[in-house]
Backbone as JSON, one array per atom type, in Angstrom:
{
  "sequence": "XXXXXXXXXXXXXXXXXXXXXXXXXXXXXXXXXXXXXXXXXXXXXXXXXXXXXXXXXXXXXXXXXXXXXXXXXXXXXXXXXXXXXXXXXXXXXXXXXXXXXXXXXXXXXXXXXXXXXXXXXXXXXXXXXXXXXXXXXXXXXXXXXXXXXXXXXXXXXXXXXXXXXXXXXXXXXXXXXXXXXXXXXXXXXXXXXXXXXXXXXXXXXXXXXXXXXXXXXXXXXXXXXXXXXXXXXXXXXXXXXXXXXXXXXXXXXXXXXXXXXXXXXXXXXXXXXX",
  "N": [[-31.17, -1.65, -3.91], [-29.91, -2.18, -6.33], [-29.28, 0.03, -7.59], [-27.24, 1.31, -5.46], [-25.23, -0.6, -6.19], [-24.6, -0.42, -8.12], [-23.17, 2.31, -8.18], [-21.22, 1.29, -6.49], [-20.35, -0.43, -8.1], [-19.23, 1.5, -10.09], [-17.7, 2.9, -8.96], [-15.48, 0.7, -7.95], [-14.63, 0.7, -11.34], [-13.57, 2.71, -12.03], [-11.78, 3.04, -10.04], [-10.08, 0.92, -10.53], [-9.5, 1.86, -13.21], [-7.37, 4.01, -13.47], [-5.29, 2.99, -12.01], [-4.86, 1.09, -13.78], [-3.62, 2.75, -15.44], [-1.82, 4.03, -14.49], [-0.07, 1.92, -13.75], [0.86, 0.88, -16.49], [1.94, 3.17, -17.64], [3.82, 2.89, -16.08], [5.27, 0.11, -16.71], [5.59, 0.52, -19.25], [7.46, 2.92, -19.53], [10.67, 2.66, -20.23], [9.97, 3.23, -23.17], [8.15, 5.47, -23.21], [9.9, 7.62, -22.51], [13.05, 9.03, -22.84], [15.25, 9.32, -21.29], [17.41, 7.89, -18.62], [16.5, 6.91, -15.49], [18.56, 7.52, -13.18], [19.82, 9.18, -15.23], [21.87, 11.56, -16.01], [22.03, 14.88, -16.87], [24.08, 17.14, -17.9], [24.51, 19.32, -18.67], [22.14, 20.87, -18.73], [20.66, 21.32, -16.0], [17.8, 22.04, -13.32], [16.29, 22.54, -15.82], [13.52, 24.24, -17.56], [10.42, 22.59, -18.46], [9.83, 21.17, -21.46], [11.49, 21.04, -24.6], [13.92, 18.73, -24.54], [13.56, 17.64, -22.46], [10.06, 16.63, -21.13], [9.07, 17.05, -18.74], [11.04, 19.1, -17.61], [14.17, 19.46, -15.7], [15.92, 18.52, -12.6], [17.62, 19.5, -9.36], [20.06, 18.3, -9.94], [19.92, 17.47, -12.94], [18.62, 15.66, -13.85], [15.91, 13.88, -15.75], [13.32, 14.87, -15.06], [10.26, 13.58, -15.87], [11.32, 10.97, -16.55], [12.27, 9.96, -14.39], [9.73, 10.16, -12.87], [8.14, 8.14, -14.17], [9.55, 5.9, -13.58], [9.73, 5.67, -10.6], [7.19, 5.36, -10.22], [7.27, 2.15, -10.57], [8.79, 1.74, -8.44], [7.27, 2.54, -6.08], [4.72, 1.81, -6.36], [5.41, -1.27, -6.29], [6.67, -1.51, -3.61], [4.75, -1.04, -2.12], [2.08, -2.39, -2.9], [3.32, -5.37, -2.51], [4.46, -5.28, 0.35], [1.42, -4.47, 2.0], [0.17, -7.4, 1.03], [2.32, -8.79, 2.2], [1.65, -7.98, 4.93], [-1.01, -8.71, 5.04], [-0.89, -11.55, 4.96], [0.85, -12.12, 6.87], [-0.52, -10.88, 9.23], [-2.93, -12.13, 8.76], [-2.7, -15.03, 9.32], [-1.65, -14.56, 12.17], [-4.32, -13.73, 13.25], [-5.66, -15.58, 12.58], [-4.87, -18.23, 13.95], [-5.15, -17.37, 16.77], [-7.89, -16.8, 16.6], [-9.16, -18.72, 16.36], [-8.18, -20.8, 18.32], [-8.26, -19.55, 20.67], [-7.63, -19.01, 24.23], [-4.43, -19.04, 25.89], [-2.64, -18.47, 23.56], [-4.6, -16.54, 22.23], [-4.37, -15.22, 23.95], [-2.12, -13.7, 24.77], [-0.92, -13.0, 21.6], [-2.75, -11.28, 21.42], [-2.06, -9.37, 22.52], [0.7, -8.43, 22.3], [-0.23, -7.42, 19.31], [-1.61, -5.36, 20.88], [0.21, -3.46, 22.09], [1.68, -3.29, 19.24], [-0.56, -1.58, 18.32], [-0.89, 0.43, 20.21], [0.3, 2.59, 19.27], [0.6, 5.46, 16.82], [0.57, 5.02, 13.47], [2.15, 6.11, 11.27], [4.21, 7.19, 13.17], [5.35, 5.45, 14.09], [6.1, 3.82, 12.18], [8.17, 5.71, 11.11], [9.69, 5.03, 13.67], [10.89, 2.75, 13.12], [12.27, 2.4, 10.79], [14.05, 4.27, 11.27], [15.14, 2.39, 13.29], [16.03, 0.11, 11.89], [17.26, 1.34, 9.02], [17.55, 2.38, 5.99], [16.4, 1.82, 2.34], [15.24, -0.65, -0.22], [14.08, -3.32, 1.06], [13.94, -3.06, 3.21], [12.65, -1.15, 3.95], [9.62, -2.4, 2.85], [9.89, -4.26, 4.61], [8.99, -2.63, 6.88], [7.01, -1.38, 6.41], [5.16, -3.65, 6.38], [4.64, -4.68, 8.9], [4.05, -2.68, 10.72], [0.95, -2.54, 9.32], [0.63, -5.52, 9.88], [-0.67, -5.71, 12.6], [-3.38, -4.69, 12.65], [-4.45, -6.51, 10.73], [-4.35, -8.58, 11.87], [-5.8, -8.29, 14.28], [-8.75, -7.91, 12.76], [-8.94, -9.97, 11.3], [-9.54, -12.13, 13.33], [-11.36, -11.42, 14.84], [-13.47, -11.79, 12.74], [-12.98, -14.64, 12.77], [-13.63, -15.64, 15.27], [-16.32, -15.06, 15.27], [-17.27, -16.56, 13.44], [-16.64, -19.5, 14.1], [-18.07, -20.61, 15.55], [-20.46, -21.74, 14.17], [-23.25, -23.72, 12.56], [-22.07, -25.38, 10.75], [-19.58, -25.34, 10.23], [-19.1, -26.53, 13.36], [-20.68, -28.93, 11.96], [-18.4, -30.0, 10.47], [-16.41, -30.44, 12.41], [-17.64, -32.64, 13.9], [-17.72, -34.78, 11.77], [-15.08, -35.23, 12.12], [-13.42, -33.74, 10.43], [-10.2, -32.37, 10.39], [-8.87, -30.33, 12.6], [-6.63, -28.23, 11.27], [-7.57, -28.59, 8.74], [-10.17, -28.35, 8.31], [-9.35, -25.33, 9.09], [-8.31, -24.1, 6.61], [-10.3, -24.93, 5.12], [-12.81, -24.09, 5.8], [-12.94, -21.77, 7.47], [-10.68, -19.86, 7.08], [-11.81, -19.01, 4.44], [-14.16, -17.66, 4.67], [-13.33, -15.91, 6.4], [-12.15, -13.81, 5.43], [-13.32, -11.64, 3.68], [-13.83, -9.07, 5.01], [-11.18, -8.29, 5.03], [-10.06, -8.41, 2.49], [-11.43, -5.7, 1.33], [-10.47, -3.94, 2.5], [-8.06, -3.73, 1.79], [-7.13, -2.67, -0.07], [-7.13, 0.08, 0.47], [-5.55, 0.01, 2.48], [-3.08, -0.18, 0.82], [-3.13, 2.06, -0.75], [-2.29, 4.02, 1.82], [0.25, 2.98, 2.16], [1.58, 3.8, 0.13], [1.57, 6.68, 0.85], [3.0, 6.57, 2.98], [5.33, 5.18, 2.98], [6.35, 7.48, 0.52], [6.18, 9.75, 2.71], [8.38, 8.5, 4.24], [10.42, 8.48, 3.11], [10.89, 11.02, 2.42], [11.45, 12.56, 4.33], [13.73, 11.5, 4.47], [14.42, 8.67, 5.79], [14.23, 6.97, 3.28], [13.88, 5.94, 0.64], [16.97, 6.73, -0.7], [18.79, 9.65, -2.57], [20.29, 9.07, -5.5], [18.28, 7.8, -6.36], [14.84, 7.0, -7.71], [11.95, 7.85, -6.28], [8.64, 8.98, -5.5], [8.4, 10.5, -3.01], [10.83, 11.04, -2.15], [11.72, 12.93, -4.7], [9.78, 15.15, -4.31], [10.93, 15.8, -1.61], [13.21, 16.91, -2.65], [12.7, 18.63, -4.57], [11.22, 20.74, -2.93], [12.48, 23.08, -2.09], [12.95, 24.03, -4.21], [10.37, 24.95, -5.2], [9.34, 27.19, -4.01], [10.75, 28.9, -5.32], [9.85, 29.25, -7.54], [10.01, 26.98, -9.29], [8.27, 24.93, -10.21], [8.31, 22.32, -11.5], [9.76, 20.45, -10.15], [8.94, 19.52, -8.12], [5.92, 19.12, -8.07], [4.68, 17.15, -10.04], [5.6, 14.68, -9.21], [4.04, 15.0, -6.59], [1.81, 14.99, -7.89], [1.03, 12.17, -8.63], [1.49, 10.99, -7.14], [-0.98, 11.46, -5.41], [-2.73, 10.92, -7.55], [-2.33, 7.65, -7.29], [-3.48, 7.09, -5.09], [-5.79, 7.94, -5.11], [-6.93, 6.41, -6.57], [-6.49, 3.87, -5.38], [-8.2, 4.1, -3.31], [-10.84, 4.8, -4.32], [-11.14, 2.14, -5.19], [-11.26, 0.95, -3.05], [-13.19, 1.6, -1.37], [-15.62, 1.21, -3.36], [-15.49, -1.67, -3.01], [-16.42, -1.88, -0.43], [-18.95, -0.42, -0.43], [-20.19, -1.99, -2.03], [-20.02, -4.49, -0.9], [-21.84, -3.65, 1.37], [-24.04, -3.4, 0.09], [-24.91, -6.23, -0.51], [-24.7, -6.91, 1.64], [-27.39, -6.15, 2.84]],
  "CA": [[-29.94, -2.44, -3.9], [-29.03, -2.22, -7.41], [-28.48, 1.43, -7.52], [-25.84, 1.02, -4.79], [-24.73, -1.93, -6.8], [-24.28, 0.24, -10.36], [-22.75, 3.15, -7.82], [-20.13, 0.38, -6.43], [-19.52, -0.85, -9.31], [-18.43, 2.35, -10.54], [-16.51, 3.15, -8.03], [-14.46, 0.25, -8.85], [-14.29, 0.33, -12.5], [-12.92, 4.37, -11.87], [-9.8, 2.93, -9.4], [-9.2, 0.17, -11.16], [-8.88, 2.32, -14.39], [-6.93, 4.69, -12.24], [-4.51, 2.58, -11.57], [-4.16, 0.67, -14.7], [-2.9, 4.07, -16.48], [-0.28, 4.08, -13.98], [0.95, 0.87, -13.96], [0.93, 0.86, -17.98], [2.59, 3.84, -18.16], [5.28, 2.76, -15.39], [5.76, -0.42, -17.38], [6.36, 1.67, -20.86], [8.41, 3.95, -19.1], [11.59, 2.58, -21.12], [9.13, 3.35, -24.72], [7.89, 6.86, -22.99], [11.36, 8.71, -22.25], [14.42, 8.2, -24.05], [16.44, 9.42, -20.75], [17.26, 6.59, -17.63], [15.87, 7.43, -14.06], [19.17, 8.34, -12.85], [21.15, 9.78, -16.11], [22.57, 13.23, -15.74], [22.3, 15.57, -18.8], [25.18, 18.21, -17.23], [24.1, 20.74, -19.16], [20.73, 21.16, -18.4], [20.08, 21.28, -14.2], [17.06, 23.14, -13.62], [16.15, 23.24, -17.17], [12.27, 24.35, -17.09], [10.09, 21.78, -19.04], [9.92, 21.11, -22.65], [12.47, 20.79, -25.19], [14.59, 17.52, -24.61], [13.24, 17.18, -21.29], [9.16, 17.14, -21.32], [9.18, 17.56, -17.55], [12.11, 19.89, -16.86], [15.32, 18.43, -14.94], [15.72, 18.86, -11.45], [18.5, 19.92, -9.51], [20.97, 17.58, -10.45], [20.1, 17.73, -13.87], [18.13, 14.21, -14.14], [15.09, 14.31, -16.29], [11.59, 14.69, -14.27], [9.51, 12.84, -16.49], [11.44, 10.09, -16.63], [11.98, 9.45, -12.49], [8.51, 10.09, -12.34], [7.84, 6.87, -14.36], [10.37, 4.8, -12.6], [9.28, 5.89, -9.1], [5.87, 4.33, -10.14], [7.55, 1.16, -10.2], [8.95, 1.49, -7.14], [6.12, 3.29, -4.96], [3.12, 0.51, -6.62], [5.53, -2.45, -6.17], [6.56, -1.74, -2.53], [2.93, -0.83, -1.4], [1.87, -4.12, -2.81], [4.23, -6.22, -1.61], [4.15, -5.05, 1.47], [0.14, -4.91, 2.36], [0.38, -8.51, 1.04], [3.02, -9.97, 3.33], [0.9, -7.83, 6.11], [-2.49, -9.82, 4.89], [-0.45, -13.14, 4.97], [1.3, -12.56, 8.73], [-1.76, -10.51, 10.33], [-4.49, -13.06, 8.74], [-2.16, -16.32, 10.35], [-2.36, -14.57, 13.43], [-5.56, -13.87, 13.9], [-6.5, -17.26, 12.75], [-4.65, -18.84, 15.72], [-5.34, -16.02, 17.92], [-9.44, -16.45, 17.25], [-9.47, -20.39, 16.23], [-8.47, -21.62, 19.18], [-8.87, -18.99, 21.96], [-6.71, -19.43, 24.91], [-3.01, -18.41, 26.49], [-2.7, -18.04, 22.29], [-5.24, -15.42, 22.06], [-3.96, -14.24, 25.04], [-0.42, -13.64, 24.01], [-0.95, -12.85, 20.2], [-3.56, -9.73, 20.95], [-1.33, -7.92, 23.55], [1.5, -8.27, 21.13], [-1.29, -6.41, 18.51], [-2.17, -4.47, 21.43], [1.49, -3.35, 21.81], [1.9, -2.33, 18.25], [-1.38, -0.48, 17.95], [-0.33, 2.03, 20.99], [1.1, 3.89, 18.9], [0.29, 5.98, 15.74], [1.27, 4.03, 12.58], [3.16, 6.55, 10.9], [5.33, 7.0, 13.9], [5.92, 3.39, 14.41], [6.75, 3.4, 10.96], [9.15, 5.96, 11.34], [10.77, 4.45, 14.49], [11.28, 1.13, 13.09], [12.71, 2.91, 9.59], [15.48, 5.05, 11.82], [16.06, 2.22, 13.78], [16.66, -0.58, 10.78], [17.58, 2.09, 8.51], [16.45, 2.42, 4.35], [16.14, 0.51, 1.51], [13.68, -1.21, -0.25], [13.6, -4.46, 1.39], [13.55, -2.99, 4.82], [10.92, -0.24, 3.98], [8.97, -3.52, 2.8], [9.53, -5.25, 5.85], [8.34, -1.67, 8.09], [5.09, -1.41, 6.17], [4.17, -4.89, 6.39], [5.2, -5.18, 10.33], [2.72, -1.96, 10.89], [-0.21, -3.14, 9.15], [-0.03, -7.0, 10.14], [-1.46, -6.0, 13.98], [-4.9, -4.15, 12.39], [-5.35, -7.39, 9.59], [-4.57, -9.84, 13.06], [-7.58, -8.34, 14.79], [-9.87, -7.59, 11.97], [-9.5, -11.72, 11.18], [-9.69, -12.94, 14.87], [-12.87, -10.9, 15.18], [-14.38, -12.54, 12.08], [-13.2, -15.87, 12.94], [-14.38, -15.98, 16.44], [-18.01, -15.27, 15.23], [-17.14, -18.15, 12.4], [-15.85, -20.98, 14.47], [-19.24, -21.42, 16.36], [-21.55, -21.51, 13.11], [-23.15, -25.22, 12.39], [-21.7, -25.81, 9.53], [-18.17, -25.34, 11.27], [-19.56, -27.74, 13.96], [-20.61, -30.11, 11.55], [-16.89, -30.51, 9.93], [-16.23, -30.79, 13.36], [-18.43, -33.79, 13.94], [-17.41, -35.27, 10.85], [-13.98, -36.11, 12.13], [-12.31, -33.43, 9.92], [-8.65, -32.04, 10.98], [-8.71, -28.65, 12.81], [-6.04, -27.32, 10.46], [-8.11, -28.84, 7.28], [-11.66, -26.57, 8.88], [-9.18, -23.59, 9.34], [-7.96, -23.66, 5.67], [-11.05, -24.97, 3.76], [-13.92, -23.36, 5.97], [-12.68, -20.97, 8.66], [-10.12, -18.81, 6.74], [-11.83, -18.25, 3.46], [-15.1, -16.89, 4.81], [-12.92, -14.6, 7.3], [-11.33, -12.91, 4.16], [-14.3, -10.59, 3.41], [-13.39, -7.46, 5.03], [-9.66, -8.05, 4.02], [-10.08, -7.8, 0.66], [-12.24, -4.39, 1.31], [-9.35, -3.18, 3.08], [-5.95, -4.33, 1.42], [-6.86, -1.59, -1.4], [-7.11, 1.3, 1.11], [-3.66, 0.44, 2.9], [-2.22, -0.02, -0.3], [-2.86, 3.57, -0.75], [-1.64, 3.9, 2.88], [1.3, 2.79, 2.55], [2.47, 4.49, -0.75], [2.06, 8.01, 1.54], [4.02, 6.06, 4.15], [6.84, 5.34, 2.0], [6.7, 8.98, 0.42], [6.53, 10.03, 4.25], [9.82, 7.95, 5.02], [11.13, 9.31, 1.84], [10.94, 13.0, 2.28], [11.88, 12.77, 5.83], [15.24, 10.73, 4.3], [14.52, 6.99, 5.96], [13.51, 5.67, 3.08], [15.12, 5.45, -0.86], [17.7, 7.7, -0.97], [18.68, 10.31, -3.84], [19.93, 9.69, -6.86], [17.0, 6.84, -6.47], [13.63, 7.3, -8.19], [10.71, 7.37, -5.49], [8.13, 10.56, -5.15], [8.85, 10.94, -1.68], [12.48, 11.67, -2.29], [11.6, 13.86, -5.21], [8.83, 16.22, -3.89], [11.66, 16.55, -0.85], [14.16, 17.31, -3.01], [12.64, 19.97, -4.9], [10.5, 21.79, -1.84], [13.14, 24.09, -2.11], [12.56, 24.42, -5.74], [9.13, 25.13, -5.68], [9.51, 28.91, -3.47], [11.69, 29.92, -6.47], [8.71, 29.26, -8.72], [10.47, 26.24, -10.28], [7.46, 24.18, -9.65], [8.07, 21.01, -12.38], [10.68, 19.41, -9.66], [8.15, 18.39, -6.81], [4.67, 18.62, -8.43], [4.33, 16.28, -10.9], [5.66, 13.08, -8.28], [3.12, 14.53, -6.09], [0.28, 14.65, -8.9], [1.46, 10.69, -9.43], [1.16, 9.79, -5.39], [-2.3, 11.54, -5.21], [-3.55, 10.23, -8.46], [-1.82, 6.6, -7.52], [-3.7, 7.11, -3.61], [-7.46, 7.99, -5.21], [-7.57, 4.97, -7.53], [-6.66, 3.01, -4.18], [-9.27, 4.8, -2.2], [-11.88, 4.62, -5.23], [-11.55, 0.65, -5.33], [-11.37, 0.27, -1.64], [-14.58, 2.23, -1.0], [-16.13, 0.82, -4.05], [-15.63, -2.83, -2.61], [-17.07, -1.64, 0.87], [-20.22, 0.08, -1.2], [-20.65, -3.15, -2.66], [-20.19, -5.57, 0.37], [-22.53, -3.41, 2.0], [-25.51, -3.6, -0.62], [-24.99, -7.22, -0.85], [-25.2, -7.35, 3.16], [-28.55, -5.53, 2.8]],
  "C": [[-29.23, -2.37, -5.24], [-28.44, -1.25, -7.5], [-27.48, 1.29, -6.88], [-25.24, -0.25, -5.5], [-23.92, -1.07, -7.52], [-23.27, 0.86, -9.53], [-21.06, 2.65, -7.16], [-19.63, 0.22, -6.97], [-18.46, 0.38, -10.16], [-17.36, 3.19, -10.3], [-14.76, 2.29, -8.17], [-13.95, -0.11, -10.13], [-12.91, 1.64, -12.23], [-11.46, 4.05, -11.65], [-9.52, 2.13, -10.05], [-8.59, 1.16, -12.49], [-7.8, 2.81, -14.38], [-5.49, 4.06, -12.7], [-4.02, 1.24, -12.43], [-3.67, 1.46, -15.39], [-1.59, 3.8, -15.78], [0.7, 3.12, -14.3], [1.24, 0.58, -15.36], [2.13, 1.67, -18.3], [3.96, 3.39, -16.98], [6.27, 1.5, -16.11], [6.48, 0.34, -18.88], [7.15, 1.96, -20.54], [9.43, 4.09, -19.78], [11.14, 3.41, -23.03], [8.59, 5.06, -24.61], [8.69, 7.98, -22.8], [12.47, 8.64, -22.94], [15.84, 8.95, -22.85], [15.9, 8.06, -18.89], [16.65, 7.71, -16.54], [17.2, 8.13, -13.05], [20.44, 9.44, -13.48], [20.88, 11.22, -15.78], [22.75, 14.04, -17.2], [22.95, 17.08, -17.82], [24.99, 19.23, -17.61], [23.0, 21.24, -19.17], [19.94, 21.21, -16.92], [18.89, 22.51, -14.23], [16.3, 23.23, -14.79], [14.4, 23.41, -16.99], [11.41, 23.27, -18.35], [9.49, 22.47, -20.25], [11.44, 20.75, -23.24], [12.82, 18.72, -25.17], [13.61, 17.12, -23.57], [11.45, 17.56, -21.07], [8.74, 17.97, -19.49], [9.98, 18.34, -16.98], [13.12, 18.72, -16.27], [15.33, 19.05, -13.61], [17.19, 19.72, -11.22], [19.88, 19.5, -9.85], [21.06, 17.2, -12.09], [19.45, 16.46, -14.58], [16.91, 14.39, -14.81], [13.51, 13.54, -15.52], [10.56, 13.9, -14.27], [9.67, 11.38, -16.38], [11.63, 9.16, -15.08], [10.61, 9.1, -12.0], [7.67, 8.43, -12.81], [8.03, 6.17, -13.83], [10.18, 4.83, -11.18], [8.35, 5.36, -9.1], [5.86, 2.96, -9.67], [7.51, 0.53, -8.92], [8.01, 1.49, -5.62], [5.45, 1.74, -5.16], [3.71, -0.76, -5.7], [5.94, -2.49, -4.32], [5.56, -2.03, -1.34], [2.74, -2.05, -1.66], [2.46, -4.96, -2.37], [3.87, -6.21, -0.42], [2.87, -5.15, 2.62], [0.15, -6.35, 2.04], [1.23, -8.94, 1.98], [2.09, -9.45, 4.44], [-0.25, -8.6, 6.05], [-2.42, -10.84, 5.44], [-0.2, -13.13, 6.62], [-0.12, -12.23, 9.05], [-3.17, -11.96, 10.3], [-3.93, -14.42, 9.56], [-2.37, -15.59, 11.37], [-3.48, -14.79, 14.08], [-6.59, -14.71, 13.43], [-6.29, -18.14, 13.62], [-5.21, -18.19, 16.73], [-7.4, -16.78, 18.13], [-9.85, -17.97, 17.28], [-9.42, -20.96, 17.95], [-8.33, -21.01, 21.09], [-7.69, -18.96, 23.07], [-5.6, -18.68, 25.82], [-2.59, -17.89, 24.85], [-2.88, -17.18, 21.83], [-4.34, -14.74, 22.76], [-2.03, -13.14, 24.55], [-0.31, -12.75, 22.69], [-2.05, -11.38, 20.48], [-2.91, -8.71, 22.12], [0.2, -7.87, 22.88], [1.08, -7.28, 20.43], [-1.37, -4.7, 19.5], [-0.98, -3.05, 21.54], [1.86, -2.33, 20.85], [0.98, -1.14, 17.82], [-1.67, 1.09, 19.17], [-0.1, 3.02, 20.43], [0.79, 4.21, 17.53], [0.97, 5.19, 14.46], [1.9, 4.74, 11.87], [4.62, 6.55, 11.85], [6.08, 5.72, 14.7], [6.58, 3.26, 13.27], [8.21, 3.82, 11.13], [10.63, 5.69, 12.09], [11.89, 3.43, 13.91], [12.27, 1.68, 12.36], [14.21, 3.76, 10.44], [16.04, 3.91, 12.56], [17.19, 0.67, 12.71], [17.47, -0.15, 9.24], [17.11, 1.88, 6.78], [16.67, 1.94, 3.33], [14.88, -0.12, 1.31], [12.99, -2.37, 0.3], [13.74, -4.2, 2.85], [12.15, -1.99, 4.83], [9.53, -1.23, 3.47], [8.57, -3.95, 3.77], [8.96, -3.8, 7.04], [7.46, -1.41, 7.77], [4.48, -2.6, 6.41], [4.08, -4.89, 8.01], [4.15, -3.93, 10.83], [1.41, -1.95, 10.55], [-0.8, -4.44, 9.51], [-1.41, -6.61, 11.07], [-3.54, -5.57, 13.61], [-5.24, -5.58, 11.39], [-5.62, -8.69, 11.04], [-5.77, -9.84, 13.88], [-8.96, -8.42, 14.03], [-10.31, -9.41, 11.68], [-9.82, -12.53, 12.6], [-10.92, -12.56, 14.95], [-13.71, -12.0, 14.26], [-14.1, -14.33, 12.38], [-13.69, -16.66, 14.16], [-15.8, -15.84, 16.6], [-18.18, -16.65, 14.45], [-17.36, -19.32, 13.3], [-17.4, -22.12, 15.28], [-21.03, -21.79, 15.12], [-22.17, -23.08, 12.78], [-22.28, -25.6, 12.12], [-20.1, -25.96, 10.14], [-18.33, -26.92, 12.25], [-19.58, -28.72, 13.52], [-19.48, -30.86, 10.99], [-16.24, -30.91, 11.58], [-16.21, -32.71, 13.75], [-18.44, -34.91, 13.3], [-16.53, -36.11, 11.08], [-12.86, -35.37, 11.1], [-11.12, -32.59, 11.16], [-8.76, -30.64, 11.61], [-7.74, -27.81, 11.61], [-6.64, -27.44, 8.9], [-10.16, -27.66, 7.63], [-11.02, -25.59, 9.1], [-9.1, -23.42, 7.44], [-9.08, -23.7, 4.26], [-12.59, -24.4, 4.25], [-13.9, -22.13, 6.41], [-12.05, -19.68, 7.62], [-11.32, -18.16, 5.31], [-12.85, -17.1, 3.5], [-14.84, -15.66, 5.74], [-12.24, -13.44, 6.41], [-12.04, -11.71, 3.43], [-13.98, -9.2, 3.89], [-12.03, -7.25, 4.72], [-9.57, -7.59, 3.1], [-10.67, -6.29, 0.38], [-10.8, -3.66, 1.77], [-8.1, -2.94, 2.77], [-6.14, -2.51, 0.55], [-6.36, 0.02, -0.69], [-5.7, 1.41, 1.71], [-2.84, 0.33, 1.89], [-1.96, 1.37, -0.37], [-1.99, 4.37, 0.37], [-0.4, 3.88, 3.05], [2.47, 3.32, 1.43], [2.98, 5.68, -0.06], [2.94, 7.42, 2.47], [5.24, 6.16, 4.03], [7.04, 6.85, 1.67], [6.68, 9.93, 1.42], [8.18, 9.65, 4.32], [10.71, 8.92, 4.07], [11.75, 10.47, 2.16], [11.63, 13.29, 3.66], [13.52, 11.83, 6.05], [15.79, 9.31, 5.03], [13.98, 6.88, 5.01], [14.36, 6.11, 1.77], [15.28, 6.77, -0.93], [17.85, 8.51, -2.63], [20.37, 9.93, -4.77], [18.35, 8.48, -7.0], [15.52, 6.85, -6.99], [12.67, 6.93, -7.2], [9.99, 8.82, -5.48], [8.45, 10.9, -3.98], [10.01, 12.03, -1.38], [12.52, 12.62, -3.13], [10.76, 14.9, -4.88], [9.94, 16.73, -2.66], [12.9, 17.29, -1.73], [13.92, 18.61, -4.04], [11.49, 20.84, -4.02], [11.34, 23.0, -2.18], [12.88, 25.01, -3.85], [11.44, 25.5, -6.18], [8.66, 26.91, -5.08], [9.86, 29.45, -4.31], [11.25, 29.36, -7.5], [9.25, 27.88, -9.84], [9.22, 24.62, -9.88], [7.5, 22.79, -9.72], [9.06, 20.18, -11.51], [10.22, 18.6, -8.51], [6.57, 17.85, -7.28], [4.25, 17.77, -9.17], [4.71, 14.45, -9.84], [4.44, 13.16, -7.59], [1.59, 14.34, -6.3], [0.08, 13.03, -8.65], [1.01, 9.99, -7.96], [-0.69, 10.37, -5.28], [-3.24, 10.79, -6.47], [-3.79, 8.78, -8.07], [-3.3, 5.75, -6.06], [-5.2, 7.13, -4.19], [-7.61, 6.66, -5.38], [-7.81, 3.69, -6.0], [-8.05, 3.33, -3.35], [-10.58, 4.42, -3.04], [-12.45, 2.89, -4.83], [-11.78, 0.83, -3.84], [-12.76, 0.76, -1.43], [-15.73, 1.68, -1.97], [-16.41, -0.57, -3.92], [-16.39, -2.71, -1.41], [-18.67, -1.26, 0.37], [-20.53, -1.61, -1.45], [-21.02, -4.63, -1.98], [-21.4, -4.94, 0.88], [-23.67, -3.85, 1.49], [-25.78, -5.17, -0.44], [-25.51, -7.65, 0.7], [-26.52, -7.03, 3.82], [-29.44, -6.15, 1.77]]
}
């Protein structure tokens, strides 16, 4: 058990580290570049990296390096956001849904059932063409695709919960059903959540850089990798490589650290469940 402990643990020291470089360097970003995310240096489009520009400029002439910072912003803070409001709706559901059973249940998991028909990128996509792009709608189409998987994953754990003594005995007591969902019921159903948020975090950065590239999601002159890896594909045939690879160094680097912690919390639940 310890070994898998140490091996956990290291798992999440790795993503967290991971993914404090990023966010460090996306905060700096102003202290690391000395050009904005969408300024135009007119005389330099294309330019191949070095000089002024450590990353090259693309085709509009914007400097590489410095988008690539500011897209951090954007990518980290939507992903988070987003898996959070999905935690918050999906876990209320499927605390009504498993608490109290019913026409409730009934209702609330063919809703779930509903959304999980269908592949979650292409749900994403739908929603994204049919509310169209921006950051506070590509917010609201990642959270609205992940709620239905956090609504079952908590209904499951709270419908083994609800029948446990100790439950019973708050029961028995004379406390409030909504005071046993919030001070017994929910917190102990929150265990595989927390294993999980980290992984759709990662999830939902490719999601976004999915919508991106495929032009639902932050448009161009806008800083997101999505939008930049589409916008220099073309680039990259005519050997000009520095206009897509470096965003998508930044989404795979951004995607391990997620994957590292998430798997590193699951390693670690497990040993502890053993």
């Amino acid at each position: 058990m310890t070994k898998d402990l140490r091996f956990a643990s290291s798992l999440i020291v790795t993503g967290s580290v991971i993914l404090a470089v990023v966010v460090l360097a996306a905060l700096l970003a102003p202290l690391l570049t000395g050009w904005g995310p969408e300024e135009i240096d007119p005389a330099a489009p294309l330019a191949a990296p070095g000089g002024a520009h450590l990353l090259g400029t693309d085709l509009n002439g914007m400097d590489v390096w410095s988008r690539v910072l500011y897209a951090a912003r954007l990518d980290l803070g939507v992903a988070v956001v987003a898996v959070a409001l999905a935690v918050v709706a999906g876990s209320l559901l499927g605390l009504v849904a498993g608490y109290w059973g019913g026409w409730a249940d009934d209702v609330l998991m063919r809703v779930v059932d509903v959304f999980q028909a269908f592949p979650t990128f292409i749900l994403a996509l739908a929603v994204a063409a049919l509310f169209g792009g921006g950051t506070l709608n590509l917010v609201a189409v990642i959270a609205l695709v992940n709620a239905p998987a956090y609504a079952r994953l908590v209904r499951a754990e709270v419908r083994s919960i609800r029948e446990l003594p100790y439950i019973e005995a708050a029961r028995t007591s004379g406390a409030p059903p909504w005071g046993i969902l919030w001070r017994h019921v929910l917190p102990n159903s929150l265990t595989p959540v927390r294993v999980i948020a980290p992984l759709n975090c990662g999830w939902a950065m490719l999601t976004l850089a999915g919508l991106s590239f495929l032009g639902l999601g932050v448009p161009v002159p806008g800083a997101e990798w999505g939008a930049m890896i589409s916008l220099g594909t073309a680039d990259v045939v005519a050997g000009r490589w520095w206009t897509s690879v470096p965003p998508g160094l930044f989404l795979l680097v951004c995607v391990l650290g997620f994957s590292l912690l998430g798997e590193g919390l699951q390693e670690r639940a497990d040993a502890v469940r053993r």
